[in-house]
N, C-alpha and C positions, 0 to 999 in steps of 0.2 A: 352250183346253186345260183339264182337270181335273187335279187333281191330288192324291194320297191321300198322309199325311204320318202315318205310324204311328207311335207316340209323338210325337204332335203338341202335346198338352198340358205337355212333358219341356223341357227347356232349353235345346237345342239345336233343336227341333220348333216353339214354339212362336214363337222368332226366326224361323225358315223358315217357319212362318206369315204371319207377319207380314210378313215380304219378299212372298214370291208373292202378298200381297193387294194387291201395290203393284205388280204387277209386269205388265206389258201382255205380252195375249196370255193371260192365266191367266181361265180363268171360274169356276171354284168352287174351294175347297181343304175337302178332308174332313179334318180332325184327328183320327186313333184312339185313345184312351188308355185304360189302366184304371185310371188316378190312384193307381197302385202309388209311381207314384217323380214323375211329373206334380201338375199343379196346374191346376182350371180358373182359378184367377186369372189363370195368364200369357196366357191368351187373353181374359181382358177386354177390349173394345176396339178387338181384331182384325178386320178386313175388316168393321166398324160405319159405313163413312164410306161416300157414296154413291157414290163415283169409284173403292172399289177394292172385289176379287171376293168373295164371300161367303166365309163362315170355318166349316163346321159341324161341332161336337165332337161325336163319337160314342161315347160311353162303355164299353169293353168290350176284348175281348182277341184280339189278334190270333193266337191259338191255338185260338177258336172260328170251327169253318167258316163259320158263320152268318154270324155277327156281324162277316168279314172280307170275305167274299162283299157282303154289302151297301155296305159300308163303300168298294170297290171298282169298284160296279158301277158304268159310264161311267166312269173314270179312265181317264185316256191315260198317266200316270206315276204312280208309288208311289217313296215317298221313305220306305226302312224305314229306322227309327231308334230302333224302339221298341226295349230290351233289358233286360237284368237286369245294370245296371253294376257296376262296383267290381272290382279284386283283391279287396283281402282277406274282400269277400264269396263270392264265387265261393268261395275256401279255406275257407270256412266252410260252405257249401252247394254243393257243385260239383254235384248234381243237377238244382238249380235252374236253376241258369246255364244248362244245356246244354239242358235244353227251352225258356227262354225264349229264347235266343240261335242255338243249331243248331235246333232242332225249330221252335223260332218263325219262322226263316229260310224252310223248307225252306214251310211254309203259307202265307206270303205270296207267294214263290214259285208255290205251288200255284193259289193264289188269281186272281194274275197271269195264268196261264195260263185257267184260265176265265173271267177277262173277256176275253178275247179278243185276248192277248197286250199286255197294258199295260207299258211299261220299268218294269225295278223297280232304283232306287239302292239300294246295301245300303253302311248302316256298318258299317266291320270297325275293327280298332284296330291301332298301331304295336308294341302287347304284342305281336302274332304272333313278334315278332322276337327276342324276349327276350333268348334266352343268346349268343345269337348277336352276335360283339362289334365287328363289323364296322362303321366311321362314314365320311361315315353310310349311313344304312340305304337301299338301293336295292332294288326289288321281286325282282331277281333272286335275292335273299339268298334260302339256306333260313331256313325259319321252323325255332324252338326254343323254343316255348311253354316260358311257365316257371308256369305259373297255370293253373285251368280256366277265368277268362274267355279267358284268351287261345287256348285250344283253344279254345274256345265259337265264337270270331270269325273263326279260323282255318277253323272248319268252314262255319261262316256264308258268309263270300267263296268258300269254295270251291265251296260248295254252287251259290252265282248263277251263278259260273263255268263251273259245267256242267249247268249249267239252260241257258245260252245256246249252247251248243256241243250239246243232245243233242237241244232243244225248238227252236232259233232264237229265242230270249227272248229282245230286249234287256236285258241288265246292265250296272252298273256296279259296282265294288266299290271302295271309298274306306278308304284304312288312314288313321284319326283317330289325329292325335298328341295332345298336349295342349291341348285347345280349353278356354276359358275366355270370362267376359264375364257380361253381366248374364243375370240370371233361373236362373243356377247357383247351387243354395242350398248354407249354409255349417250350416244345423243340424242334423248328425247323422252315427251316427259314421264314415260312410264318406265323407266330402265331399272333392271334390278340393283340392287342395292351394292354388290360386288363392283361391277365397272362402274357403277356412278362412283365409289368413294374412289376407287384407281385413278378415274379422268380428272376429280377436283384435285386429290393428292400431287396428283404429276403438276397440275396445272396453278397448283399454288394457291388453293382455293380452299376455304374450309368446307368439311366434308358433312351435308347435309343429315342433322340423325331425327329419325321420326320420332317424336317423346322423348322419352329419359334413355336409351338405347339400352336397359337391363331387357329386353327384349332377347329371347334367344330363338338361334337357328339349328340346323342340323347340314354344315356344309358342304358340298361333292363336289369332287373337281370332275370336270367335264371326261377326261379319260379316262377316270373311274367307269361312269357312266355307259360311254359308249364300250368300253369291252367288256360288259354284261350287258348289253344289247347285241353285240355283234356272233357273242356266243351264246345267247339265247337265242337270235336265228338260224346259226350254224347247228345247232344240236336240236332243234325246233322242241325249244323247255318251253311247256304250258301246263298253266295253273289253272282247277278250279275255282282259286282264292286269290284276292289282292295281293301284290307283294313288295313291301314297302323297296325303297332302292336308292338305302343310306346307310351309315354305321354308326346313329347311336351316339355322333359327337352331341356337344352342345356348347355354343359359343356364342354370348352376346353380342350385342353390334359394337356396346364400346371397346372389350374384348378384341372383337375384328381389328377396329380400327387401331389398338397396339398393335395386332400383330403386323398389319402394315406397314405401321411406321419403321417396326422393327426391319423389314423385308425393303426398305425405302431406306431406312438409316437416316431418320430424321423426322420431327416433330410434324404431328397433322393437327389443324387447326379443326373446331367440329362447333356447328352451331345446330340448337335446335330446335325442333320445329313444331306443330302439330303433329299428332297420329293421325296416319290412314284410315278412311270407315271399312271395314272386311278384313282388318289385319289381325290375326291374333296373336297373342304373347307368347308362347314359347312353342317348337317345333324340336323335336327329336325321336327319332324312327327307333323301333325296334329290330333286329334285323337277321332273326333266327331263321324266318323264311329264307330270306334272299339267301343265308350262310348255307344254308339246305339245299337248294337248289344250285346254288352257284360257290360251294366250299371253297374254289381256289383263287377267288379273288382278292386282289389286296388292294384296299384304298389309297390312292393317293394322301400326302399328310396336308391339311390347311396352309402351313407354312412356304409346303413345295409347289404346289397349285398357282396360290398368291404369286409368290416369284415368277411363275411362267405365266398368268396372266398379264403383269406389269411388265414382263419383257416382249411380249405381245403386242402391247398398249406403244410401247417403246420403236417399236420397229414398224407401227401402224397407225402416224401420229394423228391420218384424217381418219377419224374415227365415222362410224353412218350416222 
C-alpha cells in the first residue's frame, strides 16, 4: 500500500510519517508540504533505514492541481492533514482559512477521485462544536461554529462526507480534539497551548493562561492519534459519520499546568491574561464511535505524553 500524507512535513504528518514507514504492509509514503507551517527537518531520518518504506517529501501545495495530481498518483490512501491552523488566526484572516481548509478539502478530494478512487482521511476539529454546550460532545450534536477555522473544518468533513455518498469515495472524517506531543513547535504567536506552557516552563518563564484557566480540554498525545490514522488507512475504515478521535478525558488548563509541574518536579509560575475571541470553554469527546471502529486502541495517559514531550523539547532546544 502507498500512502499520500498532505501536510506531511506539519506535526501531526510528519509522526504519521514516521509510523507508516514502520509500519508493514505500507510501500512508499509521499509527504505533501509547502513548509508554510511544516519543517523538512521533521522528516529527517524518516523511512532512511533499510527495513522500513520510503518517505518522499514533495514540496508544494495541495491547492495546485498539478502538484496534487502527481503527489497522488498510485496512492491507495491520502491522509489530508495539511491545513491553515489556529483560532485566532482564522479571526484574523478568515479568507485564508477557508480556501486552505474548505477549498483545500474539496481538491484533494478532487484529486482522490482521479486516481482512481484512493480513501481519503480528512482532519476536521472538535471546534465544529463550539457554542454548542453539551458534555461531552458526541457526533450527533449540532455543530455551532464559533471561529472561521471551525466553519473551515466544519465544511471540510462535510464536504468528504459527501464525496462519499454522491462519488462512492471512501472517507473518513476525524474531529481532532487537542493533540499535543513532540515536533509541535512553541515559537510563535499562534502555538497551541501544550508546547507554549513546556517552552516557558523549561525556560523559566511563567506560563501564559487565557482567563481564569477553569477552561477544559480533552487531551491526545500525538501517538495515540497517528496509530488510528495509520490503521485506519491500513484497513481502509470509512465512516458515513463523523468520528470524534479522543477518549472522553477532561482536564483544565490549570489542571494541565500541575500535571506539569509534577512531570518537571518543580513549581510553574502562571500569569493571566485575556481570553481568545473563538475559543470555547470546555471540550471533551465522546468516543463510542471511534471505540467501534477502532476497539483495540489504547490511549496514551496525559502524564506519559507530557513526559515525552518535555523530553523532546529537551533534546531540541532550537525550537521553529
Amino acid at each position: 500500500m502507498d500512502v499520500l500524507v498532505t501536510g506531511g512535513a506539519g506535526f501531526i504528518g510528519a509522526n504519521l510519517c514516521a509510523r507508516l514507514s514502520r509500519s508493514e504492509g505500507v510501500g512508499r509514503v509521499v509527504a505533501l508540504d509547502d513548509l508554510s507551517t511544516g519543517f523538512r527537518s521533521n522528516l529527517h531520518g524518516v523511512g532512511s533505514n533499510t527495513e522500513g518504506a520510503d518517505v518522499e517529501l514533495i514540496e508544494g501545495s495541495f491547492l495546485e492541481r498539478s502538484v496534487m495530481d502527481r503527489a497522488a498518483e498510485g496512492c491507495d490512501a491520502i491522509v489530508h492533514l495539511g491545513a491553515r491552523p489556529s483560532v485566532p488566526r482564522s479571526v484574523a484572516d478568515p479568507v485564508a482559512s477557508h480556501e486552505a481548509n474548505a477549498s483545500g478539502t474539496v481538491a484533494v478530494l478532487e484529486a482522490a477521485r482521479r486516481a482512481g478512487g484512493a480513501q481519503v482521511i480528512v482532519a476536521s476539529s472538535s471546534s465544529v462544536y463550539g457554542a454548542n454546550p453539551t458534555l461531552p460532545k458526541h457526533e450527533d450534536l449540532a455543530p455551532r461554529p464559533l471561529s472561521p477555522y471551525a466553519a473551515s473544518k466544519l465544511a471540510a468533513e462535510s464536504y468528504a462526507l459527501a464525496y462519499q455518498q454522491s462519488y462512492g469515495l471512501p472517507t473518513l472524517a476525524f474531529r481532532f480534539f487537542n493533540v499535543f506531543g513532540p515536533l509541535q513547535a512553541a515559537g510563535h504567536a499562534y502555538a497551541a497551548v501544550v508546547p507554549a506552557f513546556v517552552s516557558a516552563a523549561l525556560a523559566g518563564e511563567p506560563v501564559i493562561i487565557q482567563g481564569d484557566g477553569t477552561q477544559s480540554r480533552d487531551f491526545t498525545f500525538v501517538d495515540t492519534v497517528t496509530a488510528v490514522l495509520a490503521d485506519a488507512a491500513l484497513r481502509r475504515v470509512s465512516s458515513i459519520e463523523p468520528v470524534n478521535l479522543a477518549f472522553g478525558t477532561r482536564v483544565t488548563l490549570l489542571e494541565l499546568v500541575d500535571q506539569l509541574a509534577a512531570v518537571l518536579g518543580t513549581p510553574i509560575e502562571r500569569r493571566h491574561v485575556e481570553r481568545r475571541a473563538g475559543d470555547v470553554d470546555h471540550s471533551q469527546a465522546a468516543n463510542d464511535r471511534l471505540m467501534m471502529l477502532f476497539p483495540g486502541v489504547e490511549p496514551v495517559a496525559l502524564g506519559e505524553g507530557l513526559a515525552a514531550t518535555v523530553e523532546w523539547f529537551r533534546s531540541d532546544p532550537v525550537q521553529k
